[in-house]
Phi, psi and omega in degrees: 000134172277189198285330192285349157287319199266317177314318192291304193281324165287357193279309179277325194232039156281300202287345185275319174315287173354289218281279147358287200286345179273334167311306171306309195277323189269344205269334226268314194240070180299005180233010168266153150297138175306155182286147183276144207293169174269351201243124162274000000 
């Protein structure tokens, strides 16, 4: 594996964690409104 296979792949399940938690945080604080995103 190169090192840019492995940066990709740690890359992907940094975001899929990412991805996870923001999913948990919205159904957890489900009476709240979501916070407005950062990205436009």
């Amino acid at each position: 594996m190169s090192a840019s296979n492995i940066g990709n792949a740690l890359g992907a399940w940094t975001g899929g964690l990412a991805i996870t938690a923001g999913f948990g945080y919205t159904l957890l604080d489900a009476p709240h409104p979501p916070p407005p995103p950062t990205r436009a």
